[in-house]
N, C-alpha and C positions, 0 to 999 in steps of 0.2 A: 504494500500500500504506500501510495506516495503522502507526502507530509506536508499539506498545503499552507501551511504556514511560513511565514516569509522569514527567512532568516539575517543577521544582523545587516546593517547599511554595509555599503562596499566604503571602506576604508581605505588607508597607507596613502603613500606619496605619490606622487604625479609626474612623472617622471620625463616630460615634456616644456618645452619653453616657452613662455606667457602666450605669445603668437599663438603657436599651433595648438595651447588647448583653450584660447579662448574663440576658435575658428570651432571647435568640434563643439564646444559650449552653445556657440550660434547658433550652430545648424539643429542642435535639439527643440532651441525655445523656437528658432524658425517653421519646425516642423508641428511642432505643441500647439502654435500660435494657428498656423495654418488649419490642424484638425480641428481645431476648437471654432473654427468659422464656419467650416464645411459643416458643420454638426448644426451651427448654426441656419445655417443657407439652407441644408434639407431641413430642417423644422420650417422656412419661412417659404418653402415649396420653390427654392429657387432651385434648388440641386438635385432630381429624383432616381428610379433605379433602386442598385443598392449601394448603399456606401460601409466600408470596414474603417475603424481609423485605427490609427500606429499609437495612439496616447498611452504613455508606459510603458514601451519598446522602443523610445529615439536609441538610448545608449546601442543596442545593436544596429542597427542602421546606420549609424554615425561613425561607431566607430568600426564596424567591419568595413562600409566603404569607402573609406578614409583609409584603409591600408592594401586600397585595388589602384593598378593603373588607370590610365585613360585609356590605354588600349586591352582592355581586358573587358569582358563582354558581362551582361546583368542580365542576370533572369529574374523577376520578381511573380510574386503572388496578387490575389485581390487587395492585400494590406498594402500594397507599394506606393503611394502619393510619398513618403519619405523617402523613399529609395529613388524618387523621381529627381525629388527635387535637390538632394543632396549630390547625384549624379551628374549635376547641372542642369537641368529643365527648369523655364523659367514657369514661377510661380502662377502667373497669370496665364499662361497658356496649360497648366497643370486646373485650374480653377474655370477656364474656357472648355475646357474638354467633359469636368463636373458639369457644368451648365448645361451640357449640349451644342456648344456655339460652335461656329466654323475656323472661330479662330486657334481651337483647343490642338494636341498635338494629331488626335484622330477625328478632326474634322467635326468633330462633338457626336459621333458616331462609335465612340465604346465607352465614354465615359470611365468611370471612378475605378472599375476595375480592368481597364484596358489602356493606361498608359504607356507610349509607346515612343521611343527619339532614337533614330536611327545616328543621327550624329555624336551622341552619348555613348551609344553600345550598349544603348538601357532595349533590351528584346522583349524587353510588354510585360505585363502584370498578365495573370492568367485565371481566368474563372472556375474553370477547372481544378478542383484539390488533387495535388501532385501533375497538373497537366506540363507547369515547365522542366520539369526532370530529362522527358526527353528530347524533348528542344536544347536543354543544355548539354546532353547528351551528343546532339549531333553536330553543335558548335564546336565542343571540345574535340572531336573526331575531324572536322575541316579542320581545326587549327592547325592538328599533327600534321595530318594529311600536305599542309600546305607549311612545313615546318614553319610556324609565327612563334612566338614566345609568346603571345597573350592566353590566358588565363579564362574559364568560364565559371562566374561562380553563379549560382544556383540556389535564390533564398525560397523558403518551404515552410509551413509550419506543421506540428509534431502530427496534425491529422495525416497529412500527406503520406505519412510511414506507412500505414495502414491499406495503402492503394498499392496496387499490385505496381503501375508504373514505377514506384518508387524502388521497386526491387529488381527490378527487372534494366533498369538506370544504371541502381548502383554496380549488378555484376556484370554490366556490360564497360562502363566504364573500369571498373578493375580489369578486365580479362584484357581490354586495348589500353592500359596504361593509361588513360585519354588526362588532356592537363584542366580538370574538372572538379573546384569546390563546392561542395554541399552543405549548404548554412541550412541546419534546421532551427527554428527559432522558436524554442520550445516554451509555451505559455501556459501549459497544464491542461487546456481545453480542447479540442479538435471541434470547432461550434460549442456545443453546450454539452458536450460528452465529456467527460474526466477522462486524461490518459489512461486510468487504473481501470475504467471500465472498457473500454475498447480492444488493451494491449494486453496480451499476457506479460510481454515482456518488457517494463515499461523503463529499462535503461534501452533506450535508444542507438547509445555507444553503442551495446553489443551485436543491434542487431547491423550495422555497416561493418564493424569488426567478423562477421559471419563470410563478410564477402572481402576479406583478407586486405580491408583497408584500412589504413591508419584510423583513428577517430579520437576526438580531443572535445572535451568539455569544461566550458567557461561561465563563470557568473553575466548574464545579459543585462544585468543590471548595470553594473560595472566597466563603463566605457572603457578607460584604462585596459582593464585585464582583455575586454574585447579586442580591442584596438589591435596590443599584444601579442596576442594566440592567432589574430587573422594574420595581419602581419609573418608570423612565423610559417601558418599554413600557408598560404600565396608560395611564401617562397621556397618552399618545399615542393609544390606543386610546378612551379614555373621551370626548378629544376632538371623537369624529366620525371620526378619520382612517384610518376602518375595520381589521381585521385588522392582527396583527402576528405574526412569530414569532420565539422564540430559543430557542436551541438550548444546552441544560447540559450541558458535556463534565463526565461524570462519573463513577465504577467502583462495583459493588457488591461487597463484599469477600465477601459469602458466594456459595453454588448460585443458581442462578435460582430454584431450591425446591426444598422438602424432600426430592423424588425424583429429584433432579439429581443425577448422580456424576460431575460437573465434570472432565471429562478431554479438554476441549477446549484448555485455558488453563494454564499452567505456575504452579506453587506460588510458582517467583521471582518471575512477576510482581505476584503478587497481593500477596507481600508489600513489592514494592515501593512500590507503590499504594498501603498500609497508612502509609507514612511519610507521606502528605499527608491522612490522615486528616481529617475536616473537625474533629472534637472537641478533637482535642490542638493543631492548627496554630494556631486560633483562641483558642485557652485561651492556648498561646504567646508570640502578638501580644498577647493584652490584658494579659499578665503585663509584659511588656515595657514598657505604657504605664502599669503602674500602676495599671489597670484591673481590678483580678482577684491576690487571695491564694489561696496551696494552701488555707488554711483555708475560704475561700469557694467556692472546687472541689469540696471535699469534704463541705461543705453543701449542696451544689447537689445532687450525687451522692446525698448521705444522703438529700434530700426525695424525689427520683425511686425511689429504692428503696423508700422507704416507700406511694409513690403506687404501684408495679406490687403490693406485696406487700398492698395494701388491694382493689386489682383483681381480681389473682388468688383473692382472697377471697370479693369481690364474688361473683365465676362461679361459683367453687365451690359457692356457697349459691345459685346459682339453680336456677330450676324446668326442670324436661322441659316440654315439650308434651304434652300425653295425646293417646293415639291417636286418639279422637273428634276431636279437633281436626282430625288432617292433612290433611283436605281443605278447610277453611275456606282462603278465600280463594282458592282452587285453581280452585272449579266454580259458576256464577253459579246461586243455588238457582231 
């Protein structure tokens, strides 16, 4: 049985120069700042569809893609609006695309879980649970194929184990070496199912370690140790020393999505989980080193506020599609 309860705040030094962890500090409250609108937007019927948000998991998205090239390839899931915009995808065209507008990266034609920037090497959020596995699967297979050094990583959350694709990925890339990380980004939940009820085997590690691949587990809370451990995997993998994976023990503090009435999971725990927050813990630590003013917090904040309310803007002034359009690209003339 897993142990839902959240264990101490992620602690110790910061082992980074004011610069680059006040850049990875950004991109959480950028990301926070941005779900917390969109949460907004669809209450005010501006956003519809579905929407998942990352609130409670920036520290892995931030800091695992923070230790990727730019020529290294993104596979994300329905949760990816952070992995968008931390890849570089501009805000407003990430909140164009929520809207439906034409200015979004898909034409406003996949919205919230289909974001997609070909000039990033971001290869789309996927609807499908475990559907990017083998998409990243065959990335990794061109890259060898056409000797690149770049790198495919592959983020999943702990449902995905459970889908046959996911196994069927992993031992295909082991048996071709292929240069393919596997971020599972593990939150206890698979929707509203507990890991403990779905998996018999609910260390994860074991079951990629079955298919004779390295496999490494990291606090997801804990931007740092994130950071870290991707960092180490990347280069191990980038090495030739084929596949790798690790596993981000991590909580989302909201529904699984907008139509979730979360009654699987208990209020105490969530707010327990809430005390290791990645945003405040790491703001914390670097107060602590000296690294980080309230007034510099609250500059940070200011810029991210300004950056969603210039987005939100963005959207608002984009275009429909005209109907003549909607079978474009649909029906080969």
């Amino acid at each position: 049985m897993i142990d839902h309860r959240a264990p101490p705040p992620p602690a110790g030094p910061v082992p980074w120069d004011k610069k680059f962890a006040l850049r990875l500090l950004a991109d959480m409250v950028r990301i926070r700042r941005m779900e917390e609108k969109s949460a907004e937007m669809y209450g005010a019927g501006m956003i519809r569809g579905f929407l998942h948000l990352y609130i409670g998991e920036e520290a892995t998205g931030v800091g695992a893609l923070h230790a990727l090239q730019p020529e290294d390839n993104i596979v994300a899931t329905y949760r990816e609006h952070g992995h968008a915009l931390v890849r570089g995808m501009d805000m407003g065209v990430i909140m164009a695309e929520m809207y439906g507008k034409r200015e979004g990266c898909a034409h406003g034609r996949g919205g919230s879980m289909h974001l997609f920037d070909r000039a990033t090497r971001l290869f789309g959020g996927n609807a499908i649970v475990g559907g990017g596995l083998p998409l990243a699967v065959g990335l990794g297979l061109a890259a060898k194929m056409q000797n690149e050094k770049r790198i495919t990583a592959c983020f999943f959350g702990d449902g995905a184990v459970a889908e046959g694709a996911f196994h069927e990925s992993l031992n295909l890339a082991a048996l071709w070496k292929l240069p393919v990380l596997f971020c599972c980004e593990n939150n206890l939940y698979g929707m509203g199912t507990a890991l403990e009820r779905s998996e018999s085997q609910t260390d994860l590690c074991v079951k990629a370690a079955s298919y004779n691949m390295p496999a490494l587990k990291v606090d997801g809370m804990d931007i740092v140790a994130v950071h870290e451990i991707t960092k180490q995997a990347a280069q191990r993998v980038r090495a030739g020393e084929g596949p790798l994976f690790v596993e981000y023990q991590t909580y989302r503090f909201r529904a699984h999505s907008m139509f979730d009435a979360e009654l699987y999971r208990q209020k105490a725990e969530v707010e327990e989980w809430k005390t290791r927050g990645p945003i405040h813990t790491f703001s914390a630590r670097l107060k602590a080193e000296g690294k980080l003013t309230e007034e510099e917090f609250l500059a940070i904040d200011a810029r991210a506020n300004a950056e969603v309310d210039a987005a939100v803007a963005f959207a608002e002034a984009g275009t429909w599609e005209p109907v003549e359009d909607l079978l474009r690209d649909v029906h080969a003339s």
